[in-house]
N, CA, C, O and CB atoms as a CASP TS submission, in Angstrom:
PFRMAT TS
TARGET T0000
AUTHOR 0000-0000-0000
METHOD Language model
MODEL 1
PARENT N/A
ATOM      1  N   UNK     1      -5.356  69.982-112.065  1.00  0.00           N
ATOM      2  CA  UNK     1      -5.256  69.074-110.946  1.00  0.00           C
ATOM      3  C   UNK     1      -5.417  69.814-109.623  1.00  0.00           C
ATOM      4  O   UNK     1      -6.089  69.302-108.727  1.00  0.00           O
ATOM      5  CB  UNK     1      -3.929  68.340-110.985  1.00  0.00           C
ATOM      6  N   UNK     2      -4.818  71.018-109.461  1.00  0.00           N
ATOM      7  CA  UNK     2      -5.084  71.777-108.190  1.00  0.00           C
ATOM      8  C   UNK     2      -6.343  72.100-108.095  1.00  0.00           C
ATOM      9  O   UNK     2      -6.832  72.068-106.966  1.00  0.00           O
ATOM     10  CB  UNK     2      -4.358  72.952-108.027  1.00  0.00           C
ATOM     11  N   UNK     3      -7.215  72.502-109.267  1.00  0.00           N
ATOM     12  CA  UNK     3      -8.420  72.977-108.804  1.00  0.00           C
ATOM     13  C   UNK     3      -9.340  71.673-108.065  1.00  0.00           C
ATOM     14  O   UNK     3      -9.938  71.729-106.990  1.00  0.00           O
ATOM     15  CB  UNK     3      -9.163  73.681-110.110  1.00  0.00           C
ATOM     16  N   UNK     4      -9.223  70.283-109.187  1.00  0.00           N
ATOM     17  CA  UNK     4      -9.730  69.531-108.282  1.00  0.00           C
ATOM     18  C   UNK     4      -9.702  68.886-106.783  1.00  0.00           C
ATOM     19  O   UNK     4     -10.401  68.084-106.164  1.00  0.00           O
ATOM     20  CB  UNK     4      -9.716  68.994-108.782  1.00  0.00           C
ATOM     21  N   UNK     5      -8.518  69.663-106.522  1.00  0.00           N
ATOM     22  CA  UNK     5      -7.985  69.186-105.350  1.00  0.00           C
ATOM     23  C   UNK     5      -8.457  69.947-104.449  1.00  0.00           C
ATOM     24  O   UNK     5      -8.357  69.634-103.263  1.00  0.00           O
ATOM     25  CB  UNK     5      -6.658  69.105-105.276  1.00  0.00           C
ATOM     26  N   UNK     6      -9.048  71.070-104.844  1.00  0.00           N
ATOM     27  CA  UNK     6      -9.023  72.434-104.164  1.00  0.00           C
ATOM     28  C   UNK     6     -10.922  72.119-103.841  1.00  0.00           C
ATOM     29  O   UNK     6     -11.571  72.408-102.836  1.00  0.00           O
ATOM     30  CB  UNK     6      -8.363  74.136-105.458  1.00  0.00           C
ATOM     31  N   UNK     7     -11.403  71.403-105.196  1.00  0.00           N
ATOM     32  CA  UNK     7     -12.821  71.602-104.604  1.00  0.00           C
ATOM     33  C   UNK     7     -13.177  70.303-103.532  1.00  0.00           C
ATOM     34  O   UNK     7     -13.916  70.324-102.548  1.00  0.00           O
ATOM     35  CB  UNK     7     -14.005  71.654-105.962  1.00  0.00           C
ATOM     36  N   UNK     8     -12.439  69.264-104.046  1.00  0.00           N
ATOM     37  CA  UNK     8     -12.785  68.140-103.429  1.00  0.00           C
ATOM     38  C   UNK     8     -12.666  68.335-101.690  1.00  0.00           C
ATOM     39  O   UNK     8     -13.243  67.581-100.908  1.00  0.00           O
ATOM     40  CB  UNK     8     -11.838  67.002-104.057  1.00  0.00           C
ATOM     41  N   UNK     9     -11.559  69.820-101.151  1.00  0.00           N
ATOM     42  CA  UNK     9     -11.991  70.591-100.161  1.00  0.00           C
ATOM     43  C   UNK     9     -12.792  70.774 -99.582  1.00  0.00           C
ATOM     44  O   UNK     9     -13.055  70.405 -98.438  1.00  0.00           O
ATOM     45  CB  UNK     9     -11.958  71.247-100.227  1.00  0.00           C
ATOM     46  N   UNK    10     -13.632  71.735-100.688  1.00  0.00           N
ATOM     47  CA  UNK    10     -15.071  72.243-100.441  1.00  0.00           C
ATOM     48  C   UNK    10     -15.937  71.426-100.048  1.00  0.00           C
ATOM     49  O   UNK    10     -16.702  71.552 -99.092  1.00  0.00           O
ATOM     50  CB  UNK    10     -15.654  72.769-101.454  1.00  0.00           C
ATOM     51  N   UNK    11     -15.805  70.243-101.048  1.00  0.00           N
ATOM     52  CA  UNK    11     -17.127  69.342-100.985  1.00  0.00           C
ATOM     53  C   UNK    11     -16.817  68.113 -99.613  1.00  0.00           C
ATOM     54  O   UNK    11     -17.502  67.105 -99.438  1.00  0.00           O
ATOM     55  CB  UNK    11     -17.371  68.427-102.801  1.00  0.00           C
ATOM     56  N   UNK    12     -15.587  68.541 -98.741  1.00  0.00           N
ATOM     57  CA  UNK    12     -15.502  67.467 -97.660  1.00  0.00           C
ATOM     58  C   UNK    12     -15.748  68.507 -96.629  1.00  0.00           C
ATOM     59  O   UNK    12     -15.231  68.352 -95.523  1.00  0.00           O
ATOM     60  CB  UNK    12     -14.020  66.500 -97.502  1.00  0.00           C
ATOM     61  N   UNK    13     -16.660  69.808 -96.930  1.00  0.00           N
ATOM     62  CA  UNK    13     -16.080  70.368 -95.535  1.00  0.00           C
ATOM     63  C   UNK    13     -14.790  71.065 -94.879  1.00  0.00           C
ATOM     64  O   UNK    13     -14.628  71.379 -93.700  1.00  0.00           O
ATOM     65  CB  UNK    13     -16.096  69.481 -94.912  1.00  0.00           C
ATOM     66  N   UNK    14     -14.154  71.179 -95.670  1.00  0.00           N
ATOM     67  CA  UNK    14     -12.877  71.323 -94.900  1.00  0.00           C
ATOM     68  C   UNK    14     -12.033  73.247 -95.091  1.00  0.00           C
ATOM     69  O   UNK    14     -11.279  73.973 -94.443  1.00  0.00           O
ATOM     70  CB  UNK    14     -11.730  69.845 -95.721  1.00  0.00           C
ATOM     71  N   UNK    15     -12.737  73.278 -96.280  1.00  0.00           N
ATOM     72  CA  UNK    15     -12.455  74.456 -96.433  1.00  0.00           C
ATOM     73  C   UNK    15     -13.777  75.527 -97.149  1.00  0.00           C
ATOM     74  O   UNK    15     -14.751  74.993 -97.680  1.00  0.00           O
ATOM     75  CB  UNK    15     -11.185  74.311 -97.215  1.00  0.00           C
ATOM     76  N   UNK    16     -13.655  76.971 -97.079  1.00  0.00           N
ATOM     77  CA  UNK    16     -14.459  77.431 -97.604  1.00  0.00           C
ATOM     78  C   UNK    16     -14.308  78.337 -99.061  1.00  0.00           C
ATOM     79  O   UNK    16     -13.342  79.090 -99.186  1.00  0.00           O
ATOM     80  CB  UNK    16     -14.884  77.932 -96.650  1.00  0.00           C
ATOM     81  N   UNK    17     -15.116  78.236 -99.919  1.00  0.00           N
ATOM     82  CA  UNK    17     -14.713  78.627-101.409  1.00  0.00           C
ATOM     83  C   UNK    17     -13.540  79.948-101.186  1.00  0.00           C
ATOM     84  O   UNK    17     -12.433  79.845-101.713  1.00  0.00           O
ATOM     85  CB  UNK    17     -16.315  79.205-102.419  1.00  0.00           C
ATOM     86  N   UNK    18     -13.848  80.983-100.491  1.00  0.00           N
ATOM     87  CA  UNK    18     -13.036  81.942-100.582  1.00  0.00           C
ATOM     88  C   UNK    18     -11.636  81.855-100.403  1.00  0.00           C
ATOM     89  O   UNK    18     -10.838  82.458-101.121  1.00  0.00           O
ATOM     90  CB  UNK    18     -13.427  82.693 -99.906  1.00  0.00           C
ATOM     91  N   UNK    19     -11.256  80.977 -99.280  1.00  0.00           N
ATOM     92  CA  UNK    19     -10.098  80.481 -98.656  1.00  0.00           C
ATOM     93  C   UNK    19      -9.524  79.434-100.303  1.00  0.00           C
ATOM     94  O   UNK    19      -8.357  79.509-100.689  1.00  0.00           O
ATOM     95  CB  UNK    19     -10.607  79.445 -96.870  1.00  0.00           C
ATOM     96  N   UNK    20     -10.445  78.668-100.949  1.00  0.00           N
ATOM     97  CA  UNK    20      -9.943  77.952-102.045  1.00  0.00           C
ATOM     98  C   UNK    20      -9.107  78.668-103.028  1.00  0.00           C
ATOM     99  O   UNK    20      -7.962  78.536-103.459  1.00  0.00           O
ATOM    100  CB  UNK    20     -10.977  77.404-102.693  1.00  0.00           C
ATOM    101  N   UNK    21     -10.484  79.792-103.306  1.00  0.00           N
ATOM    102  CA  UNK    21      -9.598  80.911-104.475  1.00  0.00           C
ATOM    103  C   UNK    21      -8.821  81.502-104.280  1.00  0.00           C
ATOM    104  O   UNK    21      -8.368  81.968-105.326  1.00  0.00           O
ATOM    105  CB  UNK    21     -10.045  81.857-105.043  1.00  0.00           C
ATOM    106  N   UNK    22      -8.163  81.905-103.178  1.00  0.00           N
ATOM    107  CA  UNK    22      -7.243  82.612-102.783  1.00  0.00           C
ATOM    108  C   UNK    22      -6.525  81.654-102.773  1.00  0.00           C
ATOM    109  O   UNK    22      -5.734  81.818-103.702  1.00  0.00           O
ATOM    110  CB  UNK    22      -7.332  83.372-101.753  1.00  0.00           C
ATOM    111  N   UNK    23      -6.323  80.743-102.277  1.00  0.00           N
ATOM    112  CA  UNK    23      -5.092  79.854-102.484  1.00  0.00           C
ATOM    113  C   UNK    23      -4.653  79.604-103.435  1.00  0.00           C
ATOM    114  O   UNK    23      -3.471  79.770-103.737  1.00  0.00           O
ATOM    115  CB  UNK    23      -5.093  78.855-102.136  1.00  0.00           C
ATOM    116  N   UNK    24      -5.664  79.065-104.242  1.00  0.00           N
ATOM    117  CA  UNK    24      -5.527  78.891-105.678  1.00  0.00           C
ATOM    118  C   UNK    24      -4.697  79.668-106.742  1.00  0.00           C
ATOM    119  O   UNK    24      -4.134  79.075-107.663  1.00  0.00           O
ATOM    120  CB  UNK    24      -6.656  78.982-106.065  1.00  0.00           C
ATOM    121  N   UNK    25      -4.635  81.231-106.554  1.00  0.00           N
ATOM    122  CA  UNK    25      -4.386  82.459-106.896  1.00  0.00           C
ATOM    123  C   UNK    25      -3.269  82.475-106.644  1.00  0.00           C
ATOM    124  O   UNK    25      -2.409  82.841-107.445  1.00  0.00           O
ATOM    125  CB  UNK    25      -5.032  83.409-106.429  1.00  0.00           C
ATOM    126  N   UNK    26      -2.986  81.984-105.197  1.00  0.00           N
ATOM    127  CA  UNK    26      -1.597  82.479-104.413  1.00  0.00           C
ATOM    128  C   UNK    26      -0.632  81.072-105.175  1.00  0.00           C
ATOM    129  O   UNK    26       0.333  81.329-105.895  1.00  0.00           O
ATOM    130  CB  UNK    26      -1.754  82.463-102.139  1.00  0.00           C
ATOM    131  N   UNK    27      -0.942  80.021-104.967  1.00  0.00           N
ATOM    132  CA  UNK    27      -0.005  78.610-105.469  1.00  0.00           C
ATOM    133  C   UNK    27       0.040  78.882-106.603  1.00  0.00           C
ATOM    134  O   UNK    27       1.142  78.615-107.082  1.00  0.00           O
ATOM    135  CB  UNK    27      -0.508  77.056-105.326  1.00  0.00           C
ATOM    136  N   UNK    28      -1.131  79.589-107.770  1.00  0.00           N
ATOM    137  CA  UNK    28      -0.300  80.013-109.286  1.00  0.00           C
ATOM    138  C   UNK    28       0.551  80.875-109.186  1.00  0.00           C
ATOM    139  O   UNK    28       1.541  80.698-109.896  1.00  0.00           O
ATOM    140  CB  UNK    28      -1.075  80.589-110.409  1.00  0.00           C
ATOM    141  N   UNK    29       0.535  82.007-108.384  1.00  0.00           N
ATOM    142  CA  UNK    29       1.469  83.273-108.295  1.00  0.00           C
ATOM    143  C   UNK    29       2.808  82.850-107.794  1.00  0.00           C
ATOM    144  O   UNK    29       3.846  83.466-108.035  1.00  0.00           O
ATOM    145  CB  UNK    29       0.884  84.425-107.298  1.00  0.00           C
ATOM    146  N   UNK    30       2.721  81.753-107.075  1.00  0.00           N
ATOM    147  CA  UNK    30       4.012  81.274-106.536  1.00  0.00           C
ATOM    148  C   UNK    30       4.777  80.809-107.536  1.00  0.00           C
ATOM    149  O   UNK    30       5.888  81.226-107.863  1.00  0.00           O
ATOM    150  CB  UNK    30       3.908  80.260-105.553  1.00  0.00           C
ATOM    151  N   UNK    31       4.182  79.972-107.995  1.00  0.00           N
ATOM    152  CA  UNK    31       4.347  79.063-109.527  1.00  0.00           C
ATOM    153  C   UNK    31       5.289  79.834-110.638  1.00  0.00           C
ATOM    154  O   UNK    31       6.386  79.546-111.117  1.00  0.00           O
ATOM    155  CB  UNK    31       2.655  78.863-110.369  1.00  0.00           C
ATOM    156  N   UNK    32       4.522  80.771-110.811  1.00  0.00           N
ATOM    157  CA  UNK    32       5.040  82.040-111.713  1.00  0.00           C
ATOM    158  C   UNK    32       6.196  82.282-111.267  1.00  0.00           C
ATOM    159  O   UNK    32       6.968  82.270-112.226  1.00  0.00           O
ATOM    160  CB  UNK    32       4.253  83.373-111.684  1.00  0.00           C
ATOM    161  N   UNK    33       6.890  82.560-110.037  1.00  0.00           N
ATOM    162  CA  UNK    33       7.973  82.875-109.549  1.00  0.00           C
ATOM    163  C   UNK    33       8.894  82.752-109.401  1.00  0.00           C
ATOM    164  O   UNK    33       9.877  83.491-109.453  1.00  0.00           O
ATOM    165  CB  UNK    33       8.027  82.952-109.105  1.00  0.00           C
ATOM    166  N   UNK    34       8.649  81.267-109.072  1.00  0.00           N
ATOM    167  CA  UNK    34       9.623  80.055-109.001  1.00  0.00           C
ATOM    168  C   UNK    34      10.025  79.707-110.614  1.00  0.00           C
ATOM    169  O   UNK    34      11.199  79.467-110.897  1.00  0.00           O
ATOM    170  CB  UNK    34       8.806  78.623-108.176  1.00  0.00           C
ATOM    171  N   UNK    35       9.123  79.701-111.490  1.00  0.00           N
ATOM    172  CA  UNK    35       9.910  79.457-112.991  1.00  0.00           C
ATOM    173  C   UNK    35      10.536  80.458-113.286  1.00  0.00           C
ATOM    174  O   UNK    35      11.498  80.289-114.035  1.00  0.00           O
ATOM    175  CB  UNK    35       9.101  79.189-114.232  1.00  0.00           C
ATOM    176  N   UNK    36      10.199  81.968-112.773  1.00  0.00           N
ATOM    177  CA  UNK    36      10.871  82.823-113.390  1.00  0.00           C
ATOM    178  C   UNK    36      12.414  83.042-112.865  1.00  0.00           C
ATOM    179  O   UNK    36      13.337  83.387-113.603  1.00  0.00           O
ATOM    180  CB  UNK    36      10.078  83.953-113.342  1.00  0.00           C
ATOM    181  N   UNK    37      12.528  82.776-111.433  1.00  0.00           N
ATOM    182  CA  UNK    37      13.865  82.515-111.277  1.00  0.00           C
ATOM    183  C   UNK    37      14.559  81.388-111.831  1.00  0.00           C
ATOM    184  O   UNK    37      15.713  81.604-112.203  1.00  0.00           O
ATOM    185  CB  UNK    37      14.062  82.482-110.116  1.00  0.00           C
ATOM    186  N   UNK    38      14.234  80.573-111.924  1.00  0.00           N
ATOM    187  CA  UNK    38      14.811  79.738-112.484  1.00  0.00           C
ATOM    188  C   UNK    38      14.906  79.258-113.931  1.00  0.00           C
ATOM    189  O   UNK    38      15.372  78.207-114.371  1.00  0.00           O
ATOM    190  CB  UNK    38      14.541  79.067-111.905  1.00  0.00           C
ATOM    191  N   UNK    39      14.485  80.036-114.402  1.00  0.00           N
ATOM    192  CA  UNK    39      14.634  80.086-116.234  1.00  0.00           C
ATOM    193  C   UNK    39      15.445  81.287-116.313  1.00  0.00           C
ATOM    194  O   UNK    39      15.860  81.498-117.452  1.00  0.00           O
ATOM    195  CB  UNK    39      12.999  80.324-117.313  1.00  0.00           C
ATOM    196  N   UNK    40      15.764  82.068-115.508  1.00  0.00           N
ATOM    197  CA  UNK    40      16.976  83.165-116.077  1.00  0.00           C
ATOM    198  C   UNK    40      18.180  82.640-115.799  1.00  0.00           C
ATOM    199  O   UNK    40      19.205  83.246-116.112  1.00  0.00           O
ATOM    200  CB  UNK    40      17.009  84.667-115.408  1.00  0.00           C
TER
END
């Protein structure tokens, strides 16, 4: 769901692919973080 959200970005203009993947990267890495505190 994020990725589509992420291109439908791209394809309005609004952002540019690099800025996508990096986000993309960064909101999974966050992701990761947040479960891991909170599953111990």
């Amino acid at each position: 769901m994020a990725e589509e959200a992420a291109e439908s970005r791209l394809y309005g203009g609004i952002h540019f692919r690099e800025g996508i993947d990096l986000g993309l990267e960064q909101g999974f890495q966050i992701g990761e973080n947040v479960i891991n505190i909170f599953d111990n």
